[in-house]
N, C-alpha and C positions, 0 to 999 in steps of 0.2 A: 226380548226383541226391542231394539232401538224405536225409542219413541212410542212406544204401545202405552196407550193410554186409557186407567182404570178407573173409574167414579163409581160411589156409592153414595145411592141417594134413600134415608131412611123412608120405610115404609109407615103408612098412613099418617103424612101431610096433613095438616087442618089445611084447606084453604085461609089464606091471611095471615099463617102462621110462621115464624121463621126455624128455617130448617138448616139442619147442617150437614154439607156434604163432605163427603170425605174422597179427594182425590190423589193419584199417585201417577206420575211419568216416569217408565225405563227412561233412563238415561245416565251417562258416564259422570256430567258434571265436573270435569278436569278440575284440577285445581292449582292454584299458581306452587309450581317448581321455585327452587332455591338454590342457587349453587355460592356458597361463601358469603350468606348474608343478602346477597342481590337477586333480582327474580329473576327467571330463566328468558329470555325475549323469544316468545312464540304468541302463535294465534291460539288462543286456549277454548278448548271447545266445552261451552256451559251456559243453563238456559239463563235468558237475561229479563225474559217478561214472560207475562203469564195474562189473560187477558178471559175475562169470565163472560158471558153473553147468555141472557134470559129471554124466552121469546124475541128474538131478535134484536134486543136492545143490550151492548156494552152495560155490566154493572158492575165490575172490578177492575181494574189491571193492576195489576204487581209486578215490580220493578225490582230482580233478585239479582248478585252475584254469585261469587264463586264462593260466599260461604256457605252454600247449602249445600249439603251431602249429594252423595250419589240415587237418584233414585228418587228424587223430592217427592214428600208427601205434602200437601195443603188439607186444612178445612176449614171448607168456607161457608159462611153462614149467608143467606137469603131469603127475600121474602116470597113465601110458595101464595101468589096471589090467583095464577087461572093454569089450566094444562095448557103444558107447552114443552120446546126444546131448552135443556140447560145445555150447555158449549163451554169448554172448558179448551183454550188451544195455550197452549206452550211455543217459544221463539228461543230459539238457539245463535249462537255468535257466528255460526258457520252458516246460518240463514235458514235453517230448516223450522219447519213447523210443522207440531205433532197436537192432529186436536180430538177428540173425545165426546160424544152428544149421548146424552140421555133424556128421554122422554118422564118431565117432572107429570105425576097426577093428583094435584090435591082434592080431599074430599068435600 
């Protein structure tokens, strides 16, 4: 399903510790066309950012093109300092946004 968004987040977190999560968005990811050497002139639909949020505070964005496959997988590392929400949202060139929340519990 377009945009369905999975994280996994390893079990038993040290509090303070950095952890790494491992996340994936469905998505098509187009990729620039060719015809005769020149690229094809369309609106190519593929995520452009990616934008990580811990307890409500912005702690990554990434800034991706068309060279990432179909299906991008990320893992991204963090410091697991108190419980709270991780947010993981994805941005597409057609404007859509596909986001993802898992509840982080370190011990």
């Amino acid at each position: 399903m377009l945009g369905q968004v999975r994280i996994k987040v390893p079990a038993g977190i040290a509090r303070g510790s950095v952890a790494r999560v491992r996340v994936v968005c469905i998505h098509p990811n187009e990729r620039v066309e060719r015809q005769g050497g020149k690229s094809v002139d369309k609106n190519y639909r593929f995520i452009n950012r990616v934008v990580v949020s811990y307890l409500g505070r912005d702690i990554a964005e990434l800034d991706t093109s068309t060279s990432i496959g179909e299906n991008p997988a990320f893992t991204i590392p963090f410091r697991a300092t108190e419980p709270g929400p991780l947010k993981i949202t994805f941005f597409d060139t057609h404007g859509s946004r596909f986001e993802g929340t898992v509840e982080v519990k370190p011990s």
